[in-house]
C-alpha positions as CSV (number, residue, x, y, z in Angstrom):
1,X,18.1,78.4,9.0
2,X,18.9,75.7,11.7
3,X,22.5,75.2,12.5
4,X,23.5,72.0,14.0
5,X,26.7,70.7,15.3
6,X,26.6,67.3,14.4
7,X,28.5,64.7,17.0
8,X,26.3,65.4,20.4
9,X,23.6,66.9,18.7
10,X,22.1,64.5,16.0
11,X,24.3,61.6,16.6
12,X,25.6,59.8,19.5
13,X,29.4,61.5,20.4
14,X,31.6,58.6,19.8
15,X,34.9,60.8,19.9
16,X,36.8,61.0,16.2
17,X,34.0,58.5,14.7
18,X,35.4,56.8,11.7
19,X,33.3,53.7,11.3
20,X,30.2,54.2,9.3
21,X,28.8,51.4,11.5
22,X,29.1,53.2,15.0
23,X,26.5,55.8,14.0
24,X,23.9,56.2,16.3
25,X,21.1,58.7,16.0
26,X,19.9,60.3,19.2
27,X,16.2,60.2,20.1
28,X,13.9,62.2,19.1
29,X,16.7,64.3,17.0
30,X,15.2,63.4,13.3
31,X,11.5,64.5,14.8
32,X,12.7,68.0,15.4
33,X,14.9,68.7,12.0
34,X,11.8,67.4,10.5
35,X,9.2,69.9,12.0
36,X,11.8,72.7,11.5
37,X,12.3,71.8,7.9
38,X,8.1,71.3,7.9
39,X,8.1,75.1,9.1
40,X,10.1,76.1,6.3
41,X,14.0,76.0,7.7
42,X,17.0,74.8,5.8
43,X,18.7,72.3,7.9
44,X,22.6,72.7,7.6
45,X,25.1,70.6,10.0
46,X,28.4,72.5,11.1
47,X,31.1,70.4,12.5
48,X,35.0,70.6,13.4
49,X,36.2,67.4,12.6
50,X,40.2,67.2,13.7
51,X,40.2,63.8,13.6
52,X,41.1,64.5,10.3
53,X,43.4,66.9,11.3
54,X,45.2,65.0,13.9
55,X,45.2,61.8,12.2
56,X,43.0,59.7,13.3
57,X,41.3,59.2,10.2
58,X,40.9,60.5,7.1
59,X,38.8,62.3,4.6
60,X,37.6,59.0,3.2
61,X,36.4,58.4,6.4
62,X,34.9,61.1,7.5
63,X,33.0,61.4,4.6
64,X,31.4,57.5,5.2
65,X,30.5,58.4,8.4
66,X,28.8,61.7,7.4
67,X,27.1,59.4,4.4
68,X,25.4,57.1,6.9
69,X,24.3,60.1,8.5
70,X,22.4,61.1,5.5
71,X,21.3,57.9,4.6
72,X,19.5,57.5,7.9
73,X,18.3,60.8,8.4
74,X,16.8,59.8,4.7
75,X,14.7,57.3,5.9
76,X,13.2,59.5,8.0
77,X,12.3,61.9,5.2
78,X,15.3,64.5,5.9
79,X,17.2,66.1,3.5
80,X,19.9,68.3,5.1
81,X,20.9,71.7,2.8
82,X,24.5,72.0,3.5
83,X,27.0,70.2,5.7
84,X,30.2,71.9,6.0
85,X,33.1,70.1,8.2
86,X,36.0,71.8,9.4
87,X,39.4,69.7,9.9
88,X,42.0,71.8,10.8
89,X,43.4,72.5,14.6
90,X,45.5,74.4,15.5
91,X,47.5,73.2,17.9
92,X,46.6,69.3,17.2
93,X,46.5,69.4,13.8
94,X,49.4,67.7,11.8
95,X,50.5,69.4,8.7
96,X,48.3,71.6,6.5
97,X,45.9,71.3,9.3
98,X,47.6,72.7,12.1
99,X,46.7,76.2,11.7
100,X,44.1,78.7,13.1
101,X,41.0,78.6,11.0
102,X,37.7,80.9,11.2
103,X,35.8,77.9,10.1
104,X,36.8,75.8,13.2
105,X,34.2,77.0,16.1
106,X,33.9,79.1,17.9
107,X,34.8,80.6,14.7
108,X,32.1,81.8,12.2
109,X,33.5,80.6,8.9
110,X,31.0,77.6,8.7
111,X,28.0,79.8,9.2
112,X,29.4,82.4,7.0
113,X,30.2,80.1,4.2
114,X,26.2,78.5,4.8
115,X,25.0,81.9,4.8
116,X,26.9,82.6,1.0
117,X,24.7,79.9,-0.1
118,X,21.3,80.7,0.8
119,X,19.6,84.2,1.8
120,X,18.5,84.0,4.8
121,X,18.7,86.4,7.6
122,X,20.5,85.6,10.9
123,X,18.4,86.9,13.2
124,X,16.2,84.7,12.2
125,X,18.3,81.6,12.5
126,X,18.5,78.8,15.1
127,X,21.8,77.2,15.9
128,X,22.1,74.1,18.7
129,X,24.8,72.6,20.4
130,X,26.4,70.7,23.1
131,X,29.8,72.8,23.5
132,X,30.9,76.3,24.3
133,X,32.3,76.5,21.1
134,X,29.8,76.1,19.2
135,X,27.6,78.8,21.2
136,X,30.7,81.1,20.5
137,X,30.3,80.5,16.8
138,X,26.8,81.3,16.3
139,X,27.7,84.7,18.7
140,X,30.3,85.3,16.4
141,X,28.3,85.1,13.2
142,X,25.4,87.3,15.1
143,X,22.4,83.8,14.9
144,X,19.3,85.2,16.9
145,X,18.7,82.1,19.0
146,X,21.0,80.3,20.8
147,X,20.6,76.7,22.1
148,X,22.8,74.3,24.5
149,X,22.1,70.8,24.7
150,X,22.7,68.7,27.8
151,X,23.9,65.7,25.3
152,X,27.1,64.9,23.8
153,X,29.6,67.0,25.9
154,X,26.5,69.4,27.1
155,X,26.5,68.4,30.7
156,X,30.3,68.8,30.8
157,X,30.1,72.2,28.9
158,X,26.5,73.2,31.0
159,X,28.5,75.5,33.1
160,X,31.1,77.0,30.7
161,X,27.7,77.8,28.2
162,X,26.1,80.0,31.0
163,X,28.7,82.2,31.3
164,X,27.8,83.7,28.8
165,X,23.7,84.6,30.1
166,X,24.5,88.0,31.1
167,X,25.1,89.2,27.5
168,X,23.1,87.0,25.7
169,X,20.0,84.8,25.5
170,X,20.9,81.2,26.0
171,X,18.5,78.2,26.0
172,X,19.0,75.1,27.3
173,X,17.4,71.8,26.4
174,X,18.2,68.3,27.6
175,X,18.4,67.2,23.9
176,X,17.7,68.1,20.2
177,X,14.0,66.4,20.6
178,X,13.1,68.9,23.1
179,X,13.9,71.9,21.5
180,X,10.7,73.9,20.5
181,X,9.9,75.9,17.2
């Protein structure tokens, strides 16, 4: 299975996107998900989206915006299997979604809740990402390969990600494109 965080990773970070129109693939990223999915991944996107949480926009919303990401990744010939969002923080959040939630990374729950749905073993999984927290999350839920991007908030997030090298194998790619099978 390949894990991706969405906002930095697949699509241009446009902090708390809520316009459908402000989506912006980043290079290269629908050539990769498409040679893992050729080599027989499932293609699942994980994201914590507190805009919801905080406010700034709402389900509705978030839900447009994820629909033009799958209506562009479409006409490239992608299909993603899951796409689980997260909209709870918890300090942030207002209401209901101000709590601490395992599904917000670095927590697991996302992963977990993927895993539920198709058998696939972790060791074997991919996950990529452009902040610590998402690293943290695929340590938590135990994914065999590990890799930070340089894109999104990667570059601001380059150092905190490498603190974690002496207990476990990190790669690091300037984008989603470059990432190897």
């Amino acid at each position: 299975m390949l894990f991706l965080d969405r906002d930095g990773v697949i699509i241009e970070d446009r902090q708390y996107i809520r316009d459908p129109a402000e989506v912006a693939i980043i290079s290269g990223s629908h050539e990769t998900i498409q040679r893992f999915r050729d080599a027989g991944f499932r293609i699942v996107i994980i994201s914590n989206q507190s805009g919801i949480g905080r406010g700034y926009y709402g389900w509705d919303e978030a839900l447009a915006v994820q629909a033009r990401v799958q209506e562009l990744a479409a006409q490239d010939g992608i299909i993603y299997d899951c796409v689980v969002l997260c909209p709870h923080h918890p300090e942030k959040g207002k209401g209901e979604f101000n709590k601490i939630c395992n599904w917000r990374k670095p927590g697991a729950g996302m992963l977990t809740f993927a895993l539920e749905k198709f058998d696939v073993d972790l060791r074997q999984s991919i996950l990529v990402g452009d902040k610590r927290s998402d690293i943290e999350a695929g340590i938590a839920a135990g994914v065999g390969r590990l890799i930070h991007v340089a894109t999104g908030h990667g570059q601001a997030e380059r150092s905190r990600v490498k603190e974690f090298e002496s207990d476990y194998k990190i790669e690091f790619a300037d984008c989603l494109g470059d990432v190897e099978l």
